[in-house]
Every structure is written in C-alpha cells, then in structure tokens.
C-alpha positions, 0 to 999 in steps of 0.5 A: 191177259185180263181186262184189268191188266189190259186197261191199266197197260193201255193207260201206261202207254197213252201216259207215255205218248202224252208224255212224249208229246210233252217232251216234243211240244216242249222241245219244239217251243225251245227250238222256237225260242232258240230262233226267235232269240237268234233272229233277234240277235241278226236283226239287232246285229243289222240294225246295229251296222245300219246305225254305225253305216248311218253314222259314217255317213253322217259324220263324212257328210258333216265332214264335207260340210265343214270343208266346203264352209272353210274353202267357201271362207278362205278366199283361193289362192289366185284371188289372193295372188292377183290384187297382190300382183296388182298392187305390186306392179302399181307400186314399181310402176309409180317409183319408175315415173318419179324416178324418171320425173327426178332425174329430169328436173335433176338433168335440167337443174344441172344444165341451169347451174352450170350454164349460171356458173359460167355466166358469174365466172366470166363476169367475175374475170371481167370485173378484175379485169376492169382495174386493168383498163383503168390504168390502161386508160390512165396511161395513154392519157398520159402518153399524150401530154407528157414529154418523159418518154421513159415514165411513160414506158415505165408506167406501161410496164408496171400496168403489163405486171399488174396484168400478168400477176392478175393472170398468174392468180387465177391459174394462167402462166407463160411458157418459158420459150427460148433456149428449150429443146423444141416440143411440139406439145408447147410449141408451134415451129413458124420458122427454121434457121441454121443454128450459130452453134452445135448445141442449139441445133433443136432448140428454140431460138425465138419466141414470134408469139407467147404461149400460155397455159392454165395449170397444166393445159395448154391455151395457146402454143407458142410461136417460135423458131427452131434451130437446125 
C-alpha cells in the first residue's frame, strides 16, 4: 500500500470513530434526557399524591372542625333532658298541692254547708211548729174558764188535725196498726193475748203507742199487742 492510500484510509477510520463517538455521546445524552423526563414524571407523580394526601387531610381536618363546632352549638342530649325534667316535675308537683288545697277547702265547705242546712232546717220546723203551741196555749186557757166540756174537747181535736196535717206536709205518717198481720219491721209486740177469733190469731189486736214514718223509713215502731 503506498502512503497516499495509507493516509487517506487512516482518515476514514478516525472519520468513522469520530462519527461513532457522535452516535454514542448523542445516544448517551438521549438516554439522559429520557430519565431526567421520567424522574420528572415520578417526581410530579409524587408531588401530586403529597398534594391529593395533603388535601385529604386538610378536608377530614376541616371536616372535623366543623363537627366539633356544631356539637360544641347544639347543647347534648342530657342538658337538654334534665331541665325538661325539671320543670316537668315542678309542674306535677304544684297541680298536686293545689289539688290537695282544692280538696280540703272543698272538704271544709262541705262540712259548713251541711252543718248550716241542718241548723235552718230545724229551725224552719220549729217555726211551723209555733202556730201549734199557739193554739195549744190558746186552748188550755180555755179549759180553765169554760164550762162546755164538749167545745173544749172540740177544740183540742181540731189543734191535733192541724198538727197531723202539718206532720203529713213534711213527709211524716202514721202506721195503720190495728187489724194488720204483725210485722216486725213496723212493729213492736209489748203484749201477747189469746185471740176471740181464729182469724185474728197473728194479728194486731191494739196499738199501746203510735208509730210514725217519714217516707218510707221508720222513726219509731209502733207499740201494739198481738193475738195467738
């Protein structure tokens, strides 16, 4: 080989090497770049998730806040059942001692209203009663001066009407005696004696004392004497 074409074959294979150095370097700074853009990507990848995480936090943080806030507003559910409470028996407590109150002047009224009507009743019978003691009076002044026995006798039987009626008005009546089969609801056997007749074996044969009712009570049995 002579020295031109040496030469000239030694630059082609610096050109080559130069050239392949090119393609290495060049490849090199692609690989670089390839992973510096990758190493970007992780990183704005985990700077992304650091900000979601960040922003989680924040809004359960907030969140939180906000729930404390509207417990710390609304009182709890015991504060709110004791006063309730409270007042509930306060109020039951004072309806009971106004009852009670109420029922006791009631009691005490009542007591002063009958005790009151039994007071003007009886004095309402007695000032009926004192026309009767008039004539009564009336009467026996003149069983004194008079000498017609048979007025006088008159007169008295007239008074014992007025009474009887006067009696009949408020509700009193004379047991019907003699002649009834005896009944020891209404009357009251004083005496026994054989009876003239078969059939008034049982029966009232005299009235010793006159037995009265009012209505339909008794007030007093009549006294009589049975046949056997």
């Amino acid at each position: 080989m002579d020295e031109q074409t040496e030469k000239t074959f030694r630059e082609s294979e610096r050109m080559d090497s130069d050239v392949h150095k090119e393609i290495k370097e060049e490849k090199e700074n692609t690989t670089n770049l390839q992973g510096d853009s990758v190493n970007k990507s992780e990183s704005s990848l985990k700077n992304d998730n650091v900000s979601e995480n960040i922003s989680d936090v924040e809004k359960e943080e907030k969140m939180n806040r906000e729930k404390d806030s509207h417990m710390e507003d609304e009182p709890c559910s015991g504060a709110k059942e004791e006063p309730f409470w409270e007042e509930k028996y306060a109020t039951l407590n004072d309806s009971h001692l106004r009852l009670i109150a109420e029922f006791d002047n009631f009691r005490k009224r009542t007591i002063r209203e009958k005790a009151d009507l039994i007071k003007s009743g009886g004095a309402s019978v007695l000032t009926n009663l004192l026309p009767v003691i008039d004539d009564f009076e009336r009467a026996l002044s003149t069983l004194q001066t008079t000498e017609d026995l048979s007025s006088a006798v008159e007169g008295v039987k007239l008074i014992y009407d007025k009474f009887i009626g006067y009696l009949s008005q408020q509700g009193v009546k004379v047991i019907d005696a003699v002649g009834q089969p005896f009944d020891t609801e209404f009357f009251e056997a004083v005496a026994t004696i054989p009876a003239s007749e078969g059939d008034k074996k049982g029966k009232v044969i005299d009235c010793v004392q006159t037995g009265y009712m009012l209505y339909d009570k008794v007030l007093r049995h009549a006294k009589v004497v049975v046949g056997e």
